[in-house]
C-alpha positions in Angstrom: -43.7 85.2 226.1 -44.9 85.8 222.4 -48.6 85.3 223.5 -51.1 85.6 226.2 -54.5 85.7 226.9 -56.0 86.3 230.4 -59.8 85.2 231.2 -60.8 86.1 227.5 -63.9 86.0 225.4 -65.3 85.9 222.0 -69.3 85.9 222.7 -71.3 83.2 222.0 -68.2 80.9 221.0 -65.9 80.9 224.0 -64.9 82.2 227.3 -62.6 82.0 230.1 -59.6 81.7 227.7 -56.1 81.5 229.6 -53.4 81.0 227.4 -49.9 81.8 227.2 -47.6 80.9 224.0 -43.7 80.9 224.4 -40.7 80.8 221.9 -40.6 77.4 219.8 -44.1 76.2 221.7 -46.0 74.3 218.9 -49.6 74.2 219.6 -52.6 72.9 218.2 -56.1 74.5 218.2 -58.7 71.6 217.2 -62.5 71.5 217.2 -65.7 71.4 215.3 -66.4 73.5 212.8 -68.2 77.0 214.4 -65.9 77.1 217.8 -64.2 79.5 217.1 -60.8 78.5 215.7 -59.9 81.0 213.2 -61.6 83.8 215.5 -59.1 82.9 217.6 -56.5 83.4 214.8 -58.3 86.7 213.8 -58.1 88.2 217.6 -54.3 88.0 216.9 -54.3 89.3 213.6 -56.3 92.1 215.1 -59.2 91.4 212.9 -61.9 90.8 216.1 -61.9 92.5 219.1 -62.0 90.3 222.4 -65.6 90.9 224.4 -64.3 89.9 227.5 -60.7 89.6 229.0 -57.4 90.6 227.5 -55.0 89.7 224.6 -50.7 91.0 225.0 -49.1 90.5 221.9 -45.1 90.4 221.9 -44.1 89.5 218.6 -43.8 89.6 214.4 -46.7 87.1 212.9 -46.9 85.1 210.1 -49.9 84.0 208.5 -51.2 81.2 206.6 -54.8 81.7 205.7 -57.1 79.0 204.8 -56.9 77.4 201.0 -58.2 80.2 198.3 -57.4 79.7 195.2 -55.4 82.3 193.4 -57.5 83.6 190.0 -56.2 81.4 186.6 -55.5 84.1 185.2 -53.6 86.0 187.8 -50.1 87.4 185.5 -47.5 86.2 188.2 -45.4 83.7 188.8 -44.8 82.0 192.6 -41.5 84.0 192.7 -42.9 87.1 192.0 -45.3 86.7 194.7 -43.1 85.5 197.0 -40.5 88.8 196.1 -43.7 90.6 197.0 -44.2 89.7 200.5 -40.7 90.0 201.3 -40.8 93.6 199.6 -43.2 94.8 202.4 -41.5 92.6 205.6 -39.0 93.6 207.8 -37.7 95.9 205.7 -39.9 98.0 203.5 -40.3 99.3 200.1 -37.0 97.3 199.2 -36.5 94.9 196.1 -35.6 91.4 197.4 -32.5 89.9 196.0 -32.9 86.8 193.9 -31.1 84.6 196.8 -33.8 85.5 199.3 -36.9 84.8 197.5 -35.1 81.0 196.5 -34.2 80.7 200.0 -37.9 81.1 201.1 -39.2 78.8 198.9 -36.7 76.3 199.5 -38.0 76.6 203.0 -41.4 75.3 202.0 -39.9 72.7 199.2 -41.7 74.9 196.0 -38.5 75.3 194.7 -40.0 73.5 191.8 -42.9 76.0 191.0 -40.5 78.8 191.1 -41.6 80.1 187.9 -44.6 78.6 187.3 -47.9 81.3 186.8 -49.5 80.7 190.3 -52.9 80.4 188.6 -52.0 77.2 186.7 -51.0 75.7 189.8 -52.9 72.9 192.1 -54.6 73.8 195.7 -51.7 71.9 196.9 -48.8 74.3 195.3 -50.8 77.6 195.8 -50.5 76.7 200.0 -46.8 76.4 199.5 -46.8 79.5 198.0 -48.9 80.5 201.2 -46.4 79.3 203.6 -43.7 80.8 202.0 -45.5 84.4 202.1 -46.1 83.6 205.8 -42.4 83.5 206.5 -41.2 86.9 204.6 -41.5 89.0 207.8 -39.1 86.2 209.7 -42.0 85.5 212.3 -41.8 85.0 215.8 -45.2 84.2 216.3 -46.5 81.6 213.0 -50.4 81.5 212.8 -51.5 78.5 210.5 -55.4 78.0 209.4 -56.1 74.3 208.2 -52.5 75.0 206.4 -52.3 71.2 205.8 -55.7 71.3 203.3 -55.3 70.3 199.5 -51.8 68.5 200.6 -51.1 64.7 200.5 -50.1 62.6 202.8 -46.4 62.7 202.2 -46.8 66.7 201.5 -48.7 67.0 204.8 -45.8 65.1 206.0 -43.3 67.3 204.6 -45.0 70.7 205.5 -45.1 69.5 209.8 -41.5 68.9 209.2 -40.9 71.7 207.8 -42.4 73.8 211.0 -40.9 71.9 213.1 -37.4 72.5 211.9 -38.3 76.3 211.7 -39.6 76.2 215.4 -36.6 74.3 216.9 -34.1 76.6 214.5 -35.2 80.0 215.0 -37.8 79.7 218.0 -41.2 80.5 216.2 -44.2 79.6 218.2 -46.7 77.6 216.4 -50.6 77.7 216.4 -51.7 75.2 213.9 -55.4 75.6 213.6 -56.6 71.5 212.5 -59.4 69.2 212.5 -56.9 66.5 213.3 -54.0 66.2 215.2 -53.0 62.9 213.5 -50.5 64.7 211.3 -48.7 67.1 213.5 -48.8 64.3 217.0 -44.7 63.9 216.9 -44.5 67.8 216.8 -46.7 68.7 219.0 -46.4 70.3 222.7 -50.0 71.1 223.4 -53.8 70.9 222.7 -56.7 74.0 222.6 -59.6 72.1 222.2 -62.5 74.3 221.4 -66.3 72.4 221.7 -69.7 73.8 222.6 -69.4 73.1 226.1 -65.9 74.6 227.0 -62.2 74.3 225.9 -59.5 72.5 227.4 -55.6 73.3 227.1 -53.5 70.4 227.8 -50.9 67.8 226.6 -52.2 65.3 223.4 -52.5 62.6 226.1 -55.0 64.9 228.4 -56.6 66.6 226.3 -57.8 63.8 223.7 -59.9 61.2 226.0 -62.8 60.2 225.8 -63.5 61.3 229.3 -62.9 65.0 228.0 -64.1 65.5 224.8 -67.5 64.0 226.2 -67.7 66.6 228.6 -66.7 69.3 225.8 -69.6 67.7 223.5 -71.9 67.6 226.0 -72.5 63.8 224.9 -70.8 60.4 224.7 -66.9 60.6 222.6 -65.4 57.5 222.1 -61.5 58.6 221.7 -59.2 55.4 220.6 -55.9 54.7 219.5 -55.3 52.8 216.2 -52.3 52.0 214.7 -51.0 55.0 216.6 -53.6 57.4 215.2 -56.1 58.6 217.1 -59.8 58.0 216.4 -62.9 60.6 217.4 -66.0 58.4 217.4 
């Protein structure tokens, strides 16, 4: 098991957290903004400390933050980033060969922005360039805040793939922090759904109802499928 939390608690935003994360689980952690999502992300990193309950980590993390843009005048090019991170992974204080840092941003498809300043580029690159310095310390455990932000469709598309692949290949857990699950429903195994009234852990099918997410809100949710997408009303 990668991840578990037992009867845990971040006061006021949520409590009575049981959740356990195991090799190659994709899971996605959806709600409204101010539940707590990336608190739950920050708990892991080690960035909050629980107020209630217990947290047992078992494994390496990855981590891609929320879009930031990188300054326009930053002197560096993706690969130099990228050589960066994988300079202070597994192995540190050691000077990445040429092949690893392409083979990394293959992973993410930025092979074209190789060497490119990362200042020049769109919100869209720079997260590539995020995802890539997410997977320098070849994670076990792959922690992703709104990672799909700044992205089009078929990039969106391309980046779930991506995961999944990585998942299913090397066993990495997944916790996809998202406002909607529409992009990432083929992939994934399981919903956290995080609401003012509760949370609820459960399959896509259990967790997103209207009989749920009305009890989570605390008021009438209207869930409905359309064209195979789910809609929140």
């Amino acid at each position: 098991m990668h991840l578990r939390f037992h009867d845990a608690a971040i006061d006021p935003l949520w409590s009575g957290l049981n959740l356990e994360v195991g090799p190659g689980e994709f899971i996605a952690v959806l709600g409204p903004n101010g539940a707590g999502k990336s608190t739950l992300l920050n708990v892991i990193l080690g960035q909050r400390q629980l107020t209630h309950g217990s947290m047992d980590l078992d494994a390496r993390v990855g981590f891609i933050p929320q879009q930031r843009m990188f300054p326009r005048n930053l002197p560096m090019r993706t690969r130099d980033l990228v050589s960066l991170s994988l300079g202070h992974g597994v192995l540190r204080r050691r000077r990445p060969a040429r092949a690893e840092v392409d083979a990394l941003l293959a992973a993410v498809g930025a092979t074209g922005i190789a060497d490119q300043a990362v200042g020049t580029l769109s919100g869209g690159q720079q997260q590539l360039i995020r995802q890539a310095q997410a997977l320098a310390n070849d994670p076990q455990l792959l922690l992703a805040d709104e990672p799909l932000l700044s992205l089009d469709v078929a990039r969106q598309q391309d980046a779930v793939e991506k995961l999944d692949a990585r998942r299913r290949e090397h066993g990495t857990s997944v916790l996809f922090v998202t406002h909607s699950v529409n992009p990432i429903m083929d992939v994934v195994d399981k919903v956290l759904y995080l609401a003012p009234n509760g949370h609820m852990l459960g399959t896509v099918d259990e967790v997103m109802t209207s009989e749920v997410l009305s009890r989570l809100y605390g008021t009438d949710v209207e869930v409905a499928r359309v064209a195979g997408r789910l809609v929140v009303i």
